[in-house]
DOVEXLUM-531139 format. One record per residue (C-alpha): x, z, y; residue number from 1. Coordinates in Angstrom, 1 decimal, always signed. Example, Ala and Ser with C-alpha at 12.3 -4.5 7.8 and 13.67 -1.06 7.14 Angstrom:
BEGIN
NODE    east      up   north    n
NODE   +12.3    +7.8    -4.5    1
NODE   +13.7    +7.1    -1.1    2
END
This chain:
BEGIN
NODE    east      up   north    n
NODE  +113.4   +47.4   +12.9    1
NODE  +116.9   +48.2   +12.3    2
NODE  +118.3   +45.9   +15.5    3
NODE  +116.2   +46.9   +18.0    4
NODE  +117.3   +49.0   +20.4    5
NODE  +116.3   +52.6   +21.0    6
NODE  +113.5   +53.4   +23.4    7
NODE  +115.1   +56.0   +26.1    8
NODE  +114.0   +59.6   +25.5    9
NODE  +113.5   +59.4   +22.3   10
NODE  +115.7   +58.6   +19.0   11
NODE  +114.7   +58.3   +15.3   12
NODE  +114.9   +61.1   +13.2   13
NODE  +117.1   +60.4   +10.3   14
NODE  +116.6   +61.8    +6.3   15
NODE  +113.3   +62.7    +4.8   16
NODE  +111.4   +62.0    +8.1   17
NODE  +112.4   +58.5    +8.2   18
NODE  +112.1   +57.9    +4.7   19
NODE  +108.5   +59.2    +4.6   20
NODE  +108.0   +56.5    +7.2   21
NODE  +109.0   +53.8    +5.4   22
NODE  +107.3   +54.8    +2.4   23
NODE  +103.7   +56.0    +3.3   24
NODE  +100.1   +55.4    +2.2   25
NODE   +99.7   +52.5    +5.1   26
NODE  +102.4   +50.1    +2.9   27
NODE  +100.6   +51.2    -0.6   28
NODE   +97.8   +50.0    +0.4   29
NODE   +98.9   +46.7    +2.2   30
NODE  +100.8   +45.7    -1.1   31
NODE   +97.3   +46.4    -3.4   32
NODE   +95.2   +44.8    -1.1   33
NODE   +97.5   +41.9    -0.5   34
NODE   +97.7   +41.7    -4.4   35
NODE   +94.0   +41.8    -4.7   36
NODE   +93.5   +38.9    -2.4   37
NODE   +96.2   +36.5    -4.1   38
NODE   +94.9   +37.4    -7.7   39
NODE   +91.3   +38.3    -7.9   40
NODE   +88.5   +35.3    -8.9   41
NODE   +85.8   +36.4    -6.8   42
NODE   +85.8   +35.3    -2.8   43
NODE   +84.3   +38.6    -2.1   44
NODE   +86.7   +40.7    -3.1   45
NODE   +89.6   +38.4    -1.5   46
NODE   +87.8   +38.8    +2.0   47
NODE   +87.8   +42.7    +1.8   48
NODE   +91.4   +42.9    +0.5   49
NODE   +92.5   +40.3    +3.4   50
NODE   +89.7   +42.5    +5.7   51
NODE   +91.7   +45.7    +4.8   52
NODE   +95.3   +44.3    +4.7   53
NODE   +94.6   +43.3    +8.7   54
NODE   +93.6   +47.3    +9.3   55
NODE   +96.4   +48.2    +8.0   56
NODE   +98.5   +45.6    +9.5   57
NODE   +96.7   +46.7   +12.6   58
NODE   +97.5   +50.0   +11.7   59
NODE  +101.2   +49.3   +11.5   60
NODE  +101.3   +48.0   +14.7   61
NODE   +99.5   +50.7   +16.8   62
NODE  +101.7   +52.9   +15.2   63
NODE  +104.6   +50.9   +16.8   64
NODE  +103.0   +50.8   +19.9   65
NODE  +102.8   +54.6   +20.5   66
NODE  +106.2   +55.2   +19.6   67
NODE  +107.7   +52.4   +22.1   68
NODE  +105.7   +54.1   +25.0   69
NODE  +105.7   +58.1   +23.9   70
NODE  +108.6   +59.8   +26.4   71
NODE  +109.3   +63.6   +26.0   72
NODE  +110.8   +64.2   +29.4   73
NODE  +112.3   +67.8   +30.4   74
NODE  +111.8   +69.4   +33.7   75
NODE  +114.5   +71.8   +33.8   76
NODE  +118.3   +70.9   +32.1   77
NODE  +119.3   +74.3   +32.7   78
NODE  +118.1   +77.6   +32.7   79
NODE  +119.1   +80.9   +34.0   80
NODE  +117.7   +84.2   +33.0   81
NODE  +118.5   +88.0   +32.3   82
NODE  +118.0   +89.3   +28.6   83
NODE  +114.6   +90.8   +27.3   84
NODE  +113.1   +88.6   +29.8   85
NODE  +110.6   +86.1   +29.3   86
NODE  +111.4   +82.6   +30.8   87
NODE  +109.1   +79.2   +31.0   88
NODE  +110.3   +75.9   +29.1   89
NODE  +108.1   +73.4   +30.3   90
NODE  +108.1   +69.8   +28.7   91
NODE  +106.8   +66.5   +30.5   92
NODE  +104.8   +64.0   +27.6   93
NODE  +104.2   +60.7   +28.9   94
NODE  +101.8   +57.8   +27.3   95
NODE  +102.9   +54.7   +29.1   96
NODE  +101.1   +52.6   +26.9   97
NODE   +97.5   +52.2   +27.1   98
NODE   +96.2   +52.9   +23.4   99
NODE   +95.7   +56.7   +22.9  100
NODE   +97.8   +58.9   +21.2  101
NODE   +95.9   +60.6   +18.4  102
NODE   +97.1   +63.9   +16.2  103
NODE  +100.2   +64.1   +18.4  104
NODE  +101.9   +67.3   +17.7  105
NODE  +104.5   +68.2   +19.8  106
NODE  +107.2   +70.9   +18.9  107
NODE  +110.4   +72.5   +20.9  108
NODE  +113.1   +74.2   +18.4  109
NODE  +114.0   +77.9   +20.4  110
NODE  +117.7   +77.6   +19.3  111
NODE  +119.0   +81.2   +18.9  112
NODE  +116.1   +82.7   +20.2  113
NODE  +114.8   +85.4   +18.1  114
NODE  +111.4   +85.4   +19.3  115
NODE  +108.6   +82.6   +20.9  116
NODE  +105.4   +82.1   +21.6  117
NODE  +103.3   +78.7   +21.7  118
NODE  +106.0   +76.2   +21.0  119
NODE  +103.9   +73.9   +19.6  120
NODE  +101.1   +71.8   +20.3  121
NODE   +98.4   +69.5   +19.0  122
NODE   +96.5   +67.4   +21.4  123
NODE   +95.3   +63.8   +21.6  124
NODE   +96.8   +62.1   +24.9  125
NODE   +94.7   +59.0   +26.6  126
NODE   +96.4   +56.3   +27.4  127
NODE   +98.5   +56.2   +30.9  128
NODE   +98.4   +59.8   +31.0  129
NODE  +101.1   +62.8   +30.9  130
NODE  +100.8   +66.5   +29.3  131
NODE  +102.5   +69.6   +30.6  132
NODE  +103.8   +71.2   +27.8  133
NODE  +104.7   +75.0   +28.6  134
NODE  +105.9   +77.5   +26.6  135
NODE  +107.2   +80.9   +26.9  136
NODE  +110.5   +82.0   +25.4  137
NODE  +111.9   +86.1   +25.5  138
NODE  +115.6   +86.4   +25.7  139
NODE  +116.5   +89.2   +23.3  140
NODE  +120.2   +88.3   +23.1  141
NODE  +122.7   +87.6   +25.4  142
NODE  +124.5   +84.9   +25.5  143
NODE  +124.9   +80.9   +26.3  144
NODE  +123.6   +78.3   +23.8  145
NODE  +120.4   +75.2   +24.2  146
NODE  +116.7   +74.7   +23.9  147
NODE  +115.9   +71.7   +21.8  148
NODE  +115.9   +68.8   +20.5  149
NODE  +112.3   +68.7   +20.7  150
NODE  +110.1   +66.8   +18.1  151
NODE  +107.4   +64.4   +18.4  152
NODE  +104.8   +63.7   +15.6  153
NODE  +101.9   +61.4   +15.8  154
NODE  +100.2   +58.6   +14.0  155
NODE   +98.1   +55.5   +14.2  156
NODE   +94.4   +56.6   +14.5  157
NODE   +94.0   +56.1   +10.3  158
NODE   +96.8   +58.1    +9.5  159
NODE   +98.5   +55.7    +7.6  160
NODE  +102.2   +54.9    +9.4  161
NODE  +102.9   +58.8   +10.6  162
NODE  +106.0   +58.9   +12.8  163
NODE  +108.3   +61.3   +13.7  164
NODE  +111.0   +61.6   +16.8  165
NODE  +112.9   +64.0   +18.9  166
NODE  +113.8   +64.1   +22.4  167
NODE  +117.8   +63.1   +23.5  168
NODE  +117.5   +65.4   +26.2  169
NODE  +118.3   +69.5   +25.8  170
NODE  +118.0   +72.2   +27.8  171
NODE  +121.2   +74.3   +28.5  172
NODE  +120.2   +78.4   +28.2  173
NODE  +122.3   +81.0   +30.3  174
NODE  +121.0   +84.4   +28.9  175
NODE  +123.1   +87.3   +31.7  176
NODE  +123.7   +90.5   +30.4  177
NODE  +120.7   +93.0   +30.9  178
NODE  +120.3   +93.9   +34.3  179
NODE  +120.8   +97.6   +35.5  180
NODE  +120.7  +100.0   +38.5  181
NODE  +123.6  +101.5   +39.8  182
NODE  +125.0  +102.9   +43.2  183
NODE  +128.4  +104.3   +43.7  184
NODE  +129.5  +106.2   +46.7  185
NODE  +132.2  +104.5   +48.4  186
NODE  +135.5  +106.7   +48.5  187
NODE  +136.7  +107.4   +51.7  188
NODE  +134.1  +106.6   +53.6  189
NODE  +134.6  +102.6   +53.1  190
NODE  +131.3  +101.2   +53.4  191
NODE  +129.7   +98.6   +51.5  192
NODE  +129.3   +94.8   +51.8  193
NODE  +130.3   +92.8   +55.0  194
NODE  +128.7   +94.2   +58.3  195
NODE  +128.2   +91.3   +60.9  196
NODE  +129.0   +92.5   +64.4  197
NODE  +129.6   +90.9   +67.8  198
NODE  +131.8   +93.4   +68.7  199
NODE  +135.8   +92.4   +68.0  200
NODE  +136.2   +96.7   +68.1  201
NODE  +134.9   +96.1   +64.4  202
NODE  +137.3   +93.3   +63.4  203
NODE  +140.7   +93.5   +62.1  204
NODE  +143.5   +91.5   +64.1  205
NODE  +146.1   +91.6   +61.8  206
NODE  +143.3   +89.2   +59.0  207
NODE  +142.8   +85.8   +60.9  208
NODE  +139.7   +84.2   +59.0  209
NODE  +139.3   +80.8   +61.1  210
NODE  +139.3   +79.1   +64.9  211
NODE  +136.3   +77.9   +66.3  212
NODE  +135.4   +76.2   +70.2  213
NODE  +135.9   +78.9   +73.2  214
NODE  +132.5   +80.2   +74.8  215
NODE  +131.8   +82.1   +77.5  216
NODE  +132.6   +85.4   +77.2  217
NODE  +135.1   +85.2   +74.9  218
NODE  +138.4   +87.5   +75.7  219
NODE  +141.0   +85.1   +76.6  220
NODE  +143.6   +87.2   +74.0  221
NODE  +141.7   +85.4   +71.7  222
NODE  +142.5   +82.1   +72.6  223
NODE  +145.1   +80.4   +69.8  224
NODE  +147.1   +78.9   +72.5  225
NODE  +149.1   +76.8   +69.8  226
NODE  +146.0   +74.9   +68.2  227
NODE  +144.4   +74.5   +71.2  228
NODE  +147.8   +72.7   +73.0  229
NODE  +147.8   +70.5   +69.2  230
NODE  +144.0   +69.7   +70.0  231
NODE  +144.5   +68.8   +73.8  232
NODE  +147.7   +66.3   +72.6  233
NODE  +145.5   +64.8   +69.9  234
NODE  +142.5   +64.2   +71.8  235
NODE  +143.5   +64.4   +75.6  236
NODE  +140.5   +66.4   +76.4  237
NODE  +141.1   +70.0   +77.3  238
NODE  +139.3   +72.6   +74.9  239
NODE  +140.2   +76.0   +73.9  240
NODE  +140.1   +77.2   +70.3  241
NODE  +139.2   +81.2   +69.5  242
NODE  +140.8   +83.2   +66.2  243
NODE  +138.0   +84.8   +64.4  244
NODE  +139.3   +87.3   +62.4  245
NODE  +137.7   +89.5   +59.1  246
NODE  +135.4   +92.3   +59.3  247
NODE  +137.6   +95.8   +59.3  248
NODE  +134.9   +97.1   +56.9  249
NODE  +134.8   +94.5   +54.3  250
NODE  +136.8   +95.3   +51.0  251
NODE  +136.8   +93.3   +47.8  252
NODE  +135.2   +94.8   +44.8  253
NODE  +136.8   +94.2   +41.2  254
NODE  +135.9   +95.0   +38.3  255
NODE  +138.1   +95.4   +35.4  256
NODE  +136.2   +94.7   +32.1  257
NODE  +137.7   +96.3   +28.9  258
NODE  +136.9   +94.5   +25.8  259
NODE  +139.5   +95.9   +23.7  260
NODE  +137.5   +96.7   +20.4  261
NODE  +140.7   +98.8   +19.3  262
NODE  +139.7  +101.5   +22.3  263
NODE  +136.3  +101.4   +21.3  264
NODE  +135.1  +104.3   +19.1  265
NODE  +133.9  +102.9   +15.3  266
NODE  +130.6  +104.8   +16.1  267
NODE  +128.7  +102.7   +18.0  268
NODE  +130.9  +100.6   +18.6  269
NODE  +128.7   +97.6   +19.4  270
NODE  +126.3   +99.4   +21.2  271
NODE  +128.7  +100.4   +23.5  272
NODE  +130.6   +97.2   +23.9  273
NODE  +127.2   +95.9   +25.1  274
NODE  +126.6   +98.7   +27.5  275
NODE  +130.0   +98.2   +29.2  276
NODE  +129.2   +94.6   +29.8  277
NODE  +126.0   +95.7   +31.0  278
NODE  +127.3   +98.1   +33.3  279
NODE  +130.1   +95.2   +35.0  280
NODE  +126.8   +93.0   +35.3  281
NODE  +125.2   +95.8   +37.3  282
NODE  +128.5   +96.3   +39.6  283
NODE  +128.6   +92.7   +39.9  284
NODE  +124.6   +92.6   +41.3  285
NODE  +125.4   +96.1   +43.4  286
NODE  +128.3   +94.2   +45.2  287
NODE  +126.1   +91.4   +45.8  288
NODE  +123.5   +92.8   +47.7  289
NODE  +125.6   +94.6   +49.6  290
NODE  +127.4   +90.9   +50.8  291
NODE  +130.5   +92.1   +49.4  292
NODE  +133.5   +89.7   +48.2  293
NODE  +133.6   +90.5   +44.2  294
NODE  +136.2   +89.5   +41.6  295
NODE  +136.3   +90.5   +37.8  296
NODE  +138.9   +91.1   +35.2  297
NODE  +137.9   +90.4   +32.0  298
NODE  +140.6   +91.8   +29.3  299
NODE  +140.1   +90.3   +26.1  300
NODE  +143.3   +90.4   +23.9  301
NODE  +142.0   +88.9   +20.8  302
NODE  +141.7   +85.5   +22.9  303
NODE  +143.9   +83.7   +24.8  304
NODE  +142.6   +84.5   +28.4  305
NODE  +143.6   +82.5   +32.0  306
NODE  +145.6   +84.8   +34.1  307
NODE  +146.0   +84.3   +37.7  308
NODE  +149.6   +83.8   +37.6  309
NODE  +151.0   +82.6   +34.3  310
NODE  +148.0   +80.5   +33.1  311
NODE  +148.3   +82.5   +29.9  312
NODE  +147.6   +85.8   +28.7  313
NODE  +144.7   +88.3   +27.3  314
NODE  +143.2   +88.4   +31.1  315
NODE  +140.8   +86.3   +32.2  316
NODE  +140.8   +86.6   +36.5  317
NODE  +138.4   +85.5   +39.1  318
NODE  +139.6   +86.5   +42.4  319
NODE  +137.6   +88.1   +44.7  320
NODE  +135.0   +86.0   +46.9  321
NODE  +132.0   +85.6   +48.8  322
NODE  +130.3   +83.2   +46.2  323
NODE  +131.8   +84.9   +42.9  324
NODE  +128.3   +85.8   +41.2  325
NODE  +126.9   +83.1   +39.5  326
NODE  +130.4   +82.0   +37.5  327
NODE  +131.1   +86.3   +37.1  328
NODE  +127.5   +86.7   +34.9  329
NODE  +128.1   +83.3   +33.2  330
NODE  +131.4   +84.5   +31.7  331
NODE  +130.0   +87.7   +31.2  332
NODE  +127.1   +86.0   +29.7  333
NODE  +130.0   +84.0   +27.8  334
NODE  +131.6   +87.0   +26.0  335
NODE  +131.4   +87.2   +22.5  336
NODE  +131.2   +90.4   +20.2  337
NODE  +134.5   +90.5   +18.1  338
NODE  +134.6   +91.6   +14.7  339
NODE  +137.7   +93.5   +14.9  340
NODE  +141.1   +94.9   +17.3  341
NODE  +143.2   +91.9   +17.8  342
NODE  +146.3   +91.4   +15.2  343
NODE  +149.3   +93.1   +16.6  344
NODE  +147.8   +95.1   +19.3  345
NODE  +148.4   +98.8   +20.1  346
NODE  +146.2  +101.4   +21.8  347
NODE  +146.9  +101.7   +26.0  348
NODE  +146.6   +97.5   +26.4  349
NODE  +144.2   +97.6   +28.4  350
NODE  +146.0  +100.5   +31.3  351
NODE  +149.0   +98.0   +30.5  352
NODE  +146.7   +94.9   +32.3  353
NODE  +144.8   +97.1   +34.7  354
NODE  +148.5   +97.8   +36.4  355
NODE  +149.9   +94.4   +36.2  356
NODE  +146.9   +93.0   +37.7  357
NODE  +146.1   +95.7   +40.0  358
NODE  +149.5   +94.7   +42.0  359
NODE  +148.2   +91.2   +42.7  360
NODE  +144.9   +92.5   +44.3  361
NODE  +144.5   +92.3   +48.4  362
NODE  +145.1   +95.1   +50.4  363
NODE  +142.4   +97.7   +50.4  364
NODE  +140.8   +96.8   +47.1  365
NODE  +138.1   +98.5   +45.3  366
NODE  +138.8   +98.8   +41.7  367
NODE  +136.4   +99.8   +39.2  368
NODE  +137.8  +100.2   +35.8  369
NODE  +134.8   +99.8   +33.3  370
NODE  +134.9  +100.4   +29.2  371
NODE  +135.2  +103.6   +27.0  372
NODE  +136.7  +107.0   +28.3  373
NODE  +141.3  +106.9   +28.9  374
NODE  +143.1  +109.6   +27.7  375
NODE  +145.1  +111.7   +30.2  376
NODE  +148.2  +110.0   +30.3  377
NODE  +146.2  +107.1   +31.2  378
NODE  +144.8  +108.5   +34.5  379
NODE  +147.6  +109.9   +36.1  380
NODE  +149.7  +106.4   +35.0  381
NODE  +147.1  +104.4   +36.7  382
NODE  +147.3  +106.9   +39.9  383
NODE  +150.5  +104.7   +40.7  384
NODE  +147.8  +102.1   +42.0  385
NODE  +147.4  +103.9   +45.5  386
NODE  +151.1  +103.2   +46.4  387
NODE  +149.4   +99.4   +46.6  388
NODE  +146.4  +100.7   +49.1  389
NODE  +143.6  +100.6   +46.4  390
NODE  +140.9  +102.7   +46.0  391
NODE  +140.9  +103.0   +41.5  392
NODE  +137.6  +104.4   +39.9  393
NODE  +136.5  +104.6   +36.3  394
NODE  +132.8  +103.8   +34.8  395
NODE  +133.3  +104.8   +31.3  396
NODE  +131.4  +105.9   +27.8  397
NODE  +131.6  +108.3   +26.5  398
NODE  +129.4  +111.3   +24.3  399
NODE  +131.0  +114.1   +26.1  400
NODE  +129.8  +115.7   +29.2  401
NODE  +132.1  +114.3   +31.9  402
NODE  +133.5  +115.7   +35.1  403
NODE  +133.5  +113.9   +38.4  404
NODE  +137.4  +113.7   +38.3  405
NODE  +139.6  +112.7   +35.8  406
NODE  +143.1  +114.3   +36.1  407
NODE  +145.3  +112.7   +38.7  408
NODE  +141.8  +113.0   +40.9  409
NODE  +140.2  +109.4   +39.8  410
NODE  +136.6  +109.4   +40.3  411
NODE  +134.6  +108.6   +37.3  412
NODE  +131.1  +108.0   +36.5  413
NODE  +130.0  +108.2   +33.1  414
NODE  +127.4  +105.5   +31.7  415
NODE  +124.3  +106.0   +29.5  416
NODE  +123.9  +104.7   +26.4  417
NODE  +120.7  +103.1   +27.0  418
NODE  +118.4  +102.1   +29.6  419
NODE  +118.0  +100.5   +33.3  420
NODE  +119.8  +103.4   +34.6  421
NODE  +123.5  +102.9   +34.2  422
NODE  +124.3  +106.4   +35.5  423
END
């Protein structure tokens, strides 16, 4: 058995499993019965012993049978879901073979998961038949981590040559921070999201977004009279090309994460680094209904970030877009709790990052600062941001009753500790 290949979808286990294999009940009972036939006087008791060693021999090879023709197929490689949610996991079994698989138990290992329900499953398959196997699994924990291997158990209809295998195949989990409500007034009267109009009064013509073909209509100032003289030489047809330009009420939104346990207070310190991640998650959703572009700052000083410049440093940037949601959560997702403030690193980091990388953002951005409450000094250094035509505000912790403003007139929201609420 050693040379032949392995069936696809499923492997042999290796250690006790495979050594219980090997050594069962099925071979004790070949070698007596096969020592009864070539030593016993009597004719009768050679016929059962030779009658017994072809059961088992039988035995044997229906056991061999199943496991070349079992497959344990999964229907989803990845899965997405929010934590304290329940999501499916749903298994295919196949029997390709056409001997029926009896006593087959059937078993998915959770991972990290800290609580399951139904992930395993006795049945007896027919032959040429499949089984949906579904189970239920609730995402307590956040994080990214994998379902599986899963394990496959079954045996020849005696019970003699048990086997045991697991499925090659696991599921990748994506657990995104707990999801929260939250809506911020926008300051100045700059609406949310991206407002589709066909009136070019509501675009700005100093942000060209693309060129497509003339129609009627059309204003001829918006003809590009340089691409479309490039496109008449290159194709010898006349046609006219039209500058579409940005929406005059569409801002980016970024949030700037801070996951400085240093500025964290000792006293619930997890709790609240949780809640802040919580809270960018619920921006991140916010901006995202409202069609907005989004970017996110993530400033994490005891790792070595990717910053949007150097390639290096203790901020990891993804700049502002329309389809920024899905890789924003799965870092968030991503982020893992550290046990301590980074080696070296002094209180105000995080105000440090905030105005280096609030110079690189776009004109007109939003900035939300999220993490625990700044000191004064804080706010009216980070009030230099406006010079650069963004609009700063702060979603902090903090046990203390806040006010609306901070000093240097930043709006801030304060966060609860707990709950679906975020204000």
């Amino acid at each position: 058995m050693a040379g032949n290949p392995r069936p696809p979808g499923v492997r042999w286990e290796t250690g006790e499993a495979q050594a219980h294999r090997k050594g069962g009940p099925g071979l004790l009972l070949a070698g007596l019965s096969l020592s009864v036939y070539l030593f016993a006087p009597f004719y009768i008791l050679q016929f059962l012993s030779l009658f017994v060693f072809f059961v088992i021999l039988g035995a044997r090879l229906y056991s061999e049978y199943l496991l070349r023709n079992l497959r344990v197929l999964r229907r989803d490689p990845e899965i997405r879901c929010f934590r304290f949610e329940w999501t499916d996991v749903e298994l295919l079994v196949e029997n390709r073979g056409r001997m029926p698989a009896f006593m087959l138990a059937l078993g998915d290992r959770p991972g990290n998961l800290a609580v399951f329900r139904d992930h395993k499953k006795l049945c007896t398959l027919p032959g040429r038949s499949r089984l949906v196997f579904l189970w239920k699994a609730h995402c307590s924990e956040r994080g990214i981590g994998s379902l599986g291997p899963a394990q496959l158990r079954c045996a020849d209809p005696l019970g003699l040559f048990p086997f045991s295998a697991s499925a090659l195949e696991t599921t990748r989990l994506v657990v995104y921070p707990a999801p929260g409500t939250i809506a911020l007034n926008s300051p100045g009267g700059i609406p949310l999201g991206r407002l589709p109009s066909r009136n070019p009064l509501y675009e700005d013509l100093t942000r060209r977004r693309s060129l497509r073909e003339y129609r009627r209509g059309d204003e001829p100032r918006r003809i590009n009279w340089k691409a479309s003289i490039r496109l008449h030489s290159a194709s010898g047809a006349p046609q006219f090309l039209v500058n579409e330009y940005e929406a005059a009420v569409s801002y980016p939104l970024v949030v700037f994460l801070n996951l400085d346990p240093y500025e964290y207070r000792l006293h619930k310190r997890e709790l609240w680094f949780e809640r802040a991640i919580e809270g960018a998650a619920a921006l991140c959703l916010m901006a995202s209904q409202e069609r907005q572009d989004l970017g996110i700052i993530l400033y994490k000083p005891w790792e070595k970030g990717e910053d949007s410049t150097t390639g290096t440093g203790p901020c990891t940037v993804i700049k502002p877009g329309p389809l920024t949601l899905l890789p924003i959560l799965e870092r968030l997702a991503g982020i893992k709790r550290p046990k301590g403030p980074a080696e070296g690193e002094l209180p105000g980091g995080s105000v440090r990052a905030l105005l280096d990388q609030g110079k690189r953002l776009p004109y007109g951005t939003r900035l939300v600062y999220t993490g625990p409450e700044l000191r004064d000094e804080d706010y009216l250094a980070l009030s230099v941001l406006r010079a650069y035509h963004l609009s700063l505000e702060c979603l902090v912790l903090d046990e203390r009753r806040l006010g609306p403003l901070g000093p240097g007139n930043t709006p801030r929201y304060q966060m609860r500790e707990g709950g679906r609420d975020i204000l």
